[in-house]
N, CA, C and O of each residue as an XYZ file, in Angstrom:
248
protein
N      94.919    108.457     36.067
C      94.654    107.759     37.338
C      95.967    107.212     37.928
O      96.322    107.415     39.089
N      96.697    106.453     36.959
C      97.863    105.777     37.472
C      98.830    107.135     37.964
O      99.598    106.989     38.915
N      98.755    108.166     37.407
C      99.812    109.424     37.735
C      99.311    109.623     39.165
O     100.124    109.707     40.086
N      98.398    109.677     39.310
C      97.878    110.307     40.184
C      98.258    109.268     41.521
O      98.673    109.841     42.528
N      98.146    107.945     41.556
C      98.660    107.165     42.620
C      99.958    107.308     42.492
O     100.281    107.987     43.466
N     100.891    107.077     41.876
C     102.662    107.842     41.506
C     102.220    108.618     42.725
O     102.352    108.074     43.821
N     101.570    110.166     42.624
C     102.258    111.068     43.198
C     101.527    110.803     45.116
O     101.975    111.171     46.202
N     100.666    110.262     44.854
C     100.294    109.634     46.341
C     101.547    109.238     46.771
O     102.141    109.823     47.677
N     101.974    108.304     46.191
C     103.346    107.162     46.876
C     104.298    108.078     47.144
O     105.095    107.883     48.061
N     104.338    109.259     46.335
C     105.628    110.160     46.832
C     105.257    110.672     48.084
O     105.963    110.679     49.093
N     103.782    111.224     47.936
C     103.355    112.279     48.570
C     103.623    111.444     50.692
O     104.041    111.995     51.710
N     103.110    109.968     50.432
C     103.339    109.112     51.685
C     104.500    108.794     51.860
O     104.795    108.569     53.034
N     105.710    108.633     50.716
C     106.783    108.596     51.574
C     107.335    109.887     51.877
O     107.865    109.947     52.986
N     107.353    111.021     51.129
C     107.676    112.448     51.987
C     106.778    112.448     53.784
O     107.379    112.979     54.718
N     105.757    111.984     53.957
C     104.895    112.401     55.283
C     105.995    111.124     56.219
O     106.528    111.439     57.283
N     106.155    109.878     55.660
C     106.925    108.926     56.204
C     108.146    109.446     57.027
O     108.567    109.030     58.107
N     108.599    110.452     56.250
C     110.343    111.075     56.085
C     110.099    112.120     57.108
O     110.922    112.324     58.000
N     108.887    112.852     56.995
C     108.662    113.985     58.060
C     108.000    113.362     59.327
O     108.153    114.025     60.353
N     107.437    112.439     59.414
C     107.343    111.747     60.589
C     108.726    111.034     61.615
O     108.998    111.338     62.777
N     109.298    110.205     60.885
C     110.635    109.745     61.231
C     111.606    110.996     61.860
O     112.196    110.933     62.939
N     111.622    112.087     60.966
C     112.003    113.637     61.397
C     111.994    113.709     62.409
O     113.018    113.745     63.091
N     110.938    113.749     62.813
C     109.698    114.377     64.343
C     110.182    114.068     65.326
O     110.598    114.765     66.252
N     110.142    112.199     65.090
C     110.150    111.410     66.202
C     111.649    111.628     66.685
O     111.822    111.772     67.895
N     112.835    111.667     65.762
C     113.966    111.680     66.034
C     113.913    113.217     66.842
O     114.408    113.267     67.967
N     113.448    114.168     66.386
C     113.811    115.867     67.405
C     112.914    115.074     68.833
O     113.483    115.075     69.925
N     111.884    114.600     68.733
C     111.431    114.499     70.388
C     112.002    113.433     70.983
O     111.674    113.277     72.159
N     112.950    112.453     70.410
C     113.772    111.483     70.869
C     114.624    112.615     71.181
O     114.558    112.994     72.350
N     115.441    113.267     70.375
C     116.395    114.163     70.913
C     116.245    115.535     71.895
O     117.085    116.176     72.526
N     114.907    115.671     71.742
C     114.719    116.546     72.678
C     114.473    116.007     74.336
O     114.902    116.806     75.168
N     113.877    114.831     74.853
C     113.474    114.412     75.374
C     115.106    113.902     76.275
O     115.274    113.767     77.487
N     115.810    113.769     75.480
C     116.860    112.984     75.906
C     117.669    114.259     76.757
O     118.265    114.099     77.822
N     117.524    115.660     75.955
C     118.620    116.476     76.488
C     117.876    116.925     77.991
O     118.576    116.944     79.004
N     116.505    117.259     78.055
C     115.608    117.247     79.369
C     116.208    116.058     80.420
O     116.458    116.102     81.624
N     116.295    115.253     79.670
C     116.369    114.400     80.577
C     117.655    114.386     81.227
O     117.836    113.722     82.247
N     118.788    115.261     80.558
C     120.023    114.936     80.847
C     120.349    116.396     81.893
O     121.136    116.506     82.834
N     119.565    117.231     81.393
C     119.526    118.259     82.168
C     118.674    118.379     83.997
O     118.955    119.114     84.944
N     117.867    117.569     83.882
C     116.881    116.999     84.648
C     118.078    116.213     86.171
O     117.964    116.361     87.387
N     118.823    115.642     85.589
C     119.818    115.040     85.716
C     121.268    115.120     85.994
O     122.118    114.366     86.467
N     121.219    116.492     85.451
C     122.627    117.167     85.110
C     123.486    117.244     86.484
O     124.706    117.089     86.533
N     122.384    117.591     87.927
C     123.487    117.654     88.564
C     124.295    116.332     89.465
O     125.369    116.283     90.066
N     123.080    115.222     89.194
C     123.924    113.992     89.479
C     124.954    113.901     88.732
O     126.084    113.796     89.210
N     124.750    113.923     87.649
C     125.951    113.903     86.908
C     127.392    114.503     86.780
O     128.461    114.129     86.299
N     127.019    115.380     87.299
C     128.173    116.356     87.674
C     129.113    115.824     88.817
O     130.343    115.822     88.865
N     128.363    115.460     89.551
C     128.656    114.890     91.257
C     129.877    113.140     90.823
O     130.732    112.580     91.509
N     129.289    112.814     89.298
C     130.418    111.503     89.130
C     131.924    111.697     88.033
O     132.200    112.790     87.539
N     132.419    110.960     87.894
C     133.941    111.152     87.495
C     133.035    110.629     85.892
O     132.009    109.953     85.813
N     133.989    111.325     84.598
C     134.271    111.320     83.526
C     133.732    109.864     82.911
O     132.813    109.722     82.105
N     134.452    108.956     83.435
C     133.696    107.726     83.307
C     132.879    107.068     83.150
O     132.716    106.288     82.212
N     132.087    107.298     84.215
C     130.501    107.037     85.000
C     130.162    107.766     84.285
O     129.244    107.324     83.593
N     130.563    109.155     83.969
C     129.036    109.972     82.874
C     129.022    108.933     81.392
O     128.124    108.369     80.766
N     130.800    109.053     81.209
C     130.200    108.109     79.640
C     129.044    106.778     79.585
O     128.087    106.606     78.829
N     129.698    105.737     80.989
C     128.457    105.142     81.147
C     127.280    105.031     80.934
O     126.561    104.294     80.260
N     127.115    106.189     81.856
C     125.186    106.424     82.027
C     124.749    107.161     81.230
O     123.534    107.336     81.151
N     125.980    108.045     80.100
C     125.102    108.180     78.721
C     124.759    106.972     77.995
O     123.698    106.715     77.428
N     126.066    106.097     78.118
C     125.856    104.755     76.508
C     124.451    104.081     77.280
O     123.459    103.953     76.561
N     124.342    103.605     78.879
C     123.199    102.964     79.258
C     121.933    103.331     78.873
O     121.199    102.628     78.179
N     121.556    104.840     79.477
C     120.058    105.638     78.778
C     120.249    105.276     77.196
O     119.351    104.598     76.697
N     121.153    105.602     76.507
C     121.030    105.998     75.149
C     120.631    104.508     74.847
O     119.527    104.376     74.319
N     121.242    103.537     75.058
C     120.330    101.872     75.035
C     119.710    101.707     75.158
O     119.187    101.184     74.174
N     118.774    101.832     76.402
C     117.839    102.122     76.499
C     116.554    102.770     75.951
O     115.482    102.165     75.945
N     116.728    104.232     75.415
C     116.196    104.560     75.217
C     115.706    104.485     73.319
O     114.670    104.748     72.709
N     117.316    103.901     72.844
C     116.889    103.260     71.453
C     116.622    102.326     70.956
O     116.343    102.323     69.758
């Protein structure tokens, strides 16, 4: 019985680890849409301003 909860606890923190996974690709996916979405304002400002309004979203958005 006790083995058997052991391998539960693994079994929930592996699903934990593949969840966290997930969320990070649709955080990262979401972000590059968005930057693409975006892309050609971005283009339109100086070197600067893009680093900006990456570090701002990326605050934002974490």
């Amino acid at each position: 019985m006790e083995r058997c909860l052991k391998q539960n606890d693994k079994f929930r923190m592996h699903q934990a680890a593949v969840l966290q996974n997930a969320g990070a690709m649709v955080h990262f996916l979401f972000t590059a849409v968005f930057f693409n979405a975006f892309g050609f304002l971005i283009r339109l400002t100086s070197i600067p301003a893009k680093l900006l309004i990456f570090f701002r979203v990326f605050a934002i958005l974490s």
